[in-house]
Residue frames as qw, qx, qy, qz and C-alpha x, y, z in Angstrom:
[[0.783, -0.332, 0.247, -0.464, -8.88, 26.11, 3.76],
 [0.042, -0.314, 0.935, 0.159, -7.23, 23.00, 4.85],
 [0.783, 0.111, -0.245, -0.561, -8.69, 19.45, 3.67],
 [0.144, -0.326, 0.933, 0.058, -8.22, 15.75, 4.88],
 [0.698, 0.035, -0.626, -0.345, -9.14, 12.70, 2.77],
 [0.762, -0.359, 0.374, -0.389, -10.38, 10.06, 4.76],
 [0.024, 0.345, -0.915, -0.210, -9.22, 6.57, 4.45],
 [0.666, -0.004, -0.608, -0.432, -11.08, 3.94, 1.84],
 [0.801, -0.303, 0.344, -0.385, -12.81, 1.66, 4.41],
 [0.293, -0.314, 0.887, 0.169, -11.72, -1.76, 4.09],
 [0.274, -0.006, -0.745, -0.608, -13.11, -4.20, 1.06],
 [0.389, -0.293, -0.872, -0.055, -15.10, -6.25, 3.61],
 [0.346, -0.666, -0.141, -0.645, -17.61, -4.78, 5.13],
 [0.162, -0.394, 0.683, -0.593, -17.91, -4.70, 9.01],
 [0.251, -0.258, -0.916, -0.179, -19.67, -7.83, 10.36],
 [0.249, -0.648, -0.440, -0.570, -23.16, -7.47, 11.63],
 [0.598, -0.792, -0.123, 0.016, -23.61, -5.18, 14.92],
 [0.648, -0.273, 0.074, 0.707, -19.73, -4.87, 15.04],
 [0.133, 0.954, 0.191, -0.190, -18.08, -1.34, 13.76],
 [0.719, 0.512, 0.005, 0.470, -15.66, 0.56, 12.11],
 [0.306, -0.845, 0.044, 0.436, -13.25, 3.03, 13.95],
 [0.594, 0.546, 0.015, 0.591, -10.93, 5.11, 11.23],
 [0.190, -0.947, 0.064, 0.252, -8.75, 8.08, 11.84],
 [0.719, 0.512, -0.165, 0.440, -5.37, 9.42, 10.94],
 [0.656, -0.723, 0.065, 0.206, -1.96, 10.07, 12.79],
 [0.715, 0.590, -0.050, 0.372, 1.23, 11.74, 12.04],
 [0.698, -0.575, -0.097, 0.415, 4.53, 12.84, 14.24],
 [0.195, 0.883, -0.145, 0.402, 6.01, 16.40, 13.42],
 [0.760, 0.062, -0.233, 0.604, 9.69, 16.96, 14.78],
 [0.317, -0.905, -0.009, 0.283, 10.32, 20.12, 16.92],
 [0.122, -0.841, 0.397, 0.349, 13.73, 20.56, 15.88],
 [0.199, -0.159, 0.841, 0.477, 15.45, 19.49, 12.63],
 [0.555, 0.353, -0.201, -0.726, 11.76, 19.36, 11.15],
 [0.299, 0.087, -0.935, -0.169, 10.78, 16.47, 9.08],
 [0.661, -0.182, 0.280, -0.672, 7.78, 13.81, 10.07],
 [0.076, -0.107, 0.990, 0.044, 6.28, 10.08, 10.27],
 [0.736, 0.056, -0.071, -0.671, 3.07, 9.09, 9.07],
 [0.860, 0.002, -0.438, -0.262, 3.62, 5.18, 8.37],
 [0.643, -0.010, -0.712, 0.281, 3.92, 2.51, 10.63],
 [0.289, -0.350, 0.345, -0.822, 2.60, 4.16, 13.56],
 [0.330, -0.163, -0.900, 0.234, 1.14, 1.46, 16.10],
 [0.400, -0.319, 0.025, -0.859, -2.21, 2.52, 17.09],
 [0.190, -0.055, -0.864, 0.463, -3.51, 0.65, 20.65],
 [0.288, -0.325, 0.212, -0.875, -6.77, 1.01, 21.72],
 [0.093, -0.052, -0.943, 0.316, -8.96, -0.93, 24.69],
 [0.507, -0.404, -0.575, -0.499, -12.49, -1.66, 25.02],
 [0.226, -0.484, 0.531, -0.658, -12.90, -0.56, 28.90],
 [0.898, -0.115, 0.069, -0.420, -15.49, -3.31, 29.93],
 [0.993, 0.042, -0.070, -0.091, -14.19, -6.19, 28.71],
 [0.771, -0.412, 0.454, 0.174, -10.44, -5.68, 28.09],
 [0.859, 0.345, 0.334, 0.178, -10.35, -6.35, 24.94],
 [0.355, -0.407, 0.455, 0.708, -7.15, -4.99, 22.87],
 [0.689, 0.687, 0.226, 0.042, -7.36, -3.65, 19.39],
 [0.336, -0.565, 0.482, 0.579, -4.00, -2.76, 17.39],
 [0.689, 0.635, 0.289, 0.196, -3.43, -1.91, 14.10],
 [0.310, -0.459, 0.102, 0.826, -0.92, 0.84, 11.99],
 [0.450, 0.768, -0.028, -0.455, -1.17, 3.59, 9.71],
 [0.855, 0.060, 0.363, 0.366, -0.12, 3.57, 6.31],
 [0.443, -0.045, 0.017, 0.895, 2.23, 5.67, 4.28],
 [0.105, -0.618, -0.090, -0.774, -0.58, 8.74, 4.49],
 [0.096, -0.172, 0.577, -0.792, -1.25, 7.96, 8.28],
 [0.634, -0.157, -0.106, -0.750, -4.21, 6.49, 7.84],
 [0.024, 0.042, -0.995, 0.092, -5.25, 3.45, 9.78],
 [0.811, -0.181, -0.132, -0.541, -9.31, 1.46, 10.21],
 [0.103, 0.006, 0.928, -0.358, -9.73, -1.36, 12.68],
 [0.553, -0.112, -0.556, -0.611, -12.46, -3.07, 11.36],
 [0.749, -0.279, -0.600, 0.023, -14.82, -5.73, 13.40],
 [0.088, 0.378, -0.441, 0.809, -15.08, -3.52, 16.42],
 [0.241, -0.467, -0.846, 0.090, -17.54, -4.65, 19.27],
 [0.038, -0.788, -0.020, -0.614, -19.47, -1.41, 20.20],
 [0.683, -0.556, -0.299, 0.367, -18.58, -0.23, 24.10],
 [0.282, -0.938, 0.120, 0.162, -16.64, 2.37, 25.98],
 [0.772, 0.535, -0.085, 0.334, -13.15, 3.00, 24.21],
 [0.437, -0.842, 0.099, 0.300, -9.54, 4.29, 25.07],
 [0.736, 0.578, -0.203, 0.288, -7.02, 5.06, 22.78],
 [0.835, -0.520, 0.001, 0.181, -4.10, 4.08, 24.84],
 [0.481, -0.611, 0.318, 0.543, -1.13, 4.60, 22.91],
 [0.656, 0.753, -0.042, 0.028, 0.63, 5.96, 19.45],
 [0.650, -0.552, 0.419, 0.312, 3.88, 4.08, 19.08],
 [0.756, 0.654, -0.036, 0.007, 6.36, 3.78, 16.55],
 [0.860, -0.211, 0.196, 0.422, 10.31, 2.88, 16.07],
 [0.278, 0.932, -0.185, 0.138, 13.14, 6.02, 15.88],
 [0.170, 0.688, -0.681, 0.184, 16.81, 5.08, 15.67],
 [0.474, 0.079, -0.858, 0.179, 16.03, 1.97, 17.49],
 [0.072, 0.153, 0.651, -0.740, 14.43, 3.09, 20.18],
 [0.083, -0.627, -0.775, -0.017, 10.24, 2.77, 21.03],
 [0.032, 0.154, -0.091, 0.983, 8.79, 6.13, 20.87],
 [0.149, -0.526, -0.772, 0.325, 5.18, 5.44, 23.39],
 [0.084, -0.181, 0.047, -0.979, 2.88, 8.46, 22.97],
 [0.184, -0.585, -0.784, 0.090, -0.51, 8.47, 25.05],
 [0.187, -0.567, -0.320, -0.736, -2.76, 11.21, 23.55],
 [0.170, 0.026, 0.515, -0.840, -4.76, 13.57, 26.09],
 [0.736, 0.087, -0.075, -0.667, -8.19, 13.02, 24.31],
 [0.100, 0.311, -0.944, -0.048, -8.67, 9.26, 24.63],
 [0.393, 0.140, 0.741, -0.526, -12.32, 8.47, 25.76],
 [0.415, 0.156, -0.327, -0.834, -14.60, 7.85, 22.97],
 [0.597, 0.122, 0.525, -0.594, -17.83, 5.77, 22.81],
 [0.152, 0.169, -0.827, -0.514, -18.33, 3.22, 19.56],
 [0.636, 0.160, 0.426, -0.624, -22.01, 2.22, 18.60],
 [0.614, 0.020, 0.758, 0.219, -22.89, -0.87, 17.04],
 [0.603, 0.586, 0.453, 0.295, -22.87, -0.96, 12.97],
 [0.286, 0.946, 0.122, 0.085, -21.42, 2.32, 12.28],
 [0.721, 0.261, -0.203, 0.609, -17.99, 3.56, 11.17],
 [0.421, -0.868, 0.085, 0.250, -16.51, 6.34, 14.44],
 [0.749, 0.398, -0.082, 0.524, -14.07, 8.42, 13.33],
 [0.609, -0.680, -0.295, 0.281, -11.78, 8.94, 15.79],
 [0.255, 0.964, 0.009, -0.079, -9.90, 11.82, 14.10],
 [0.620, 0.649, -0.264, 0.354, -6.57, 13.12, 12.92],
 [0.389, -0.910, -0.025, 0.138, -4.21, 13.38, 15.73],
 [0.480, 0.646, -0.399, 0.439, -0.53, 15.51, 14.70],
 [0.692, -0.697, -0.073, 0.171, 1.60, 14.78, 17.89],
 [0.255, 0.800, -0.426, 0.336, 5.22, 17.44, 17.93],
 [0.850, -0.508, 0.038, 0.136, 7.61, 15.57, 19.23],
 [0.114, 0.949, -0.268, 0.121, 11.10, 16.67, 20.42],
 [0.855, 0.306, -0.405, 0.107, 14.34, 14.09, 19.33],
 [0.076, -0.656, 0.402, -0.634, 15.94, 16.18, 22.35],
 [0.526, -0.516, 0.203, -0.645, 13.90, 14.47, 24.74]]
């Protein structure tokens, strides 16, 4: 059976009413093999208001975005820098709800992506 470790929240707790979103993110190669876990640019928007959140993973893929306001979410984009060039992914699952005080994990997502393209 497989297993994933979550990532250690941050030291400071969230402030009051505000949340935690965690997850984890990691770019498998189609051809030639090989992957990225760090530095992955994770993008997501608070639908109401607008508001931006950004953050990256680190070298296991894990990223938290502390001090989250609760509301209607999108996870907009998973970017990251190959050979120079922006590589811009925008997951199919992307809607997710955050409620105040509590940590939402917004899962693991593996995205196969082909150097071809």
């Amino acid at each position: 059976p497989a297993c994933l470790l979550l990532p250690k929240p941050p030291p400071n707790p969230p402030e009051k009413e505000k949340s935690l979103i965690i997850g984890s993110c990691v770019f498998h190669w189609l051809r030639g093999g090989g992957e990225k876990k760090e530095k992955l640019k994770i993008t997501v928007e608070e639908l109401i208001s607008g508001t931006i959140y950004q953050t990256h993973t680190d070298n296991n893929g894990f990223y938290s975005i502390p001090n989250v306001s609760p509301g209607i979410y999108i996870l907009k984009s998973i970017q990251f820098l190959y050979q120079e060039v922006t590589v811009d992914h925008e997951p199919l699952m992307r809607l997710f709800i955050v409620s105040p005080g509590k940590v939402f994990y917004l899962g693991g997502f593996v995205v196969e992506a082909d150097t071809a393209d």
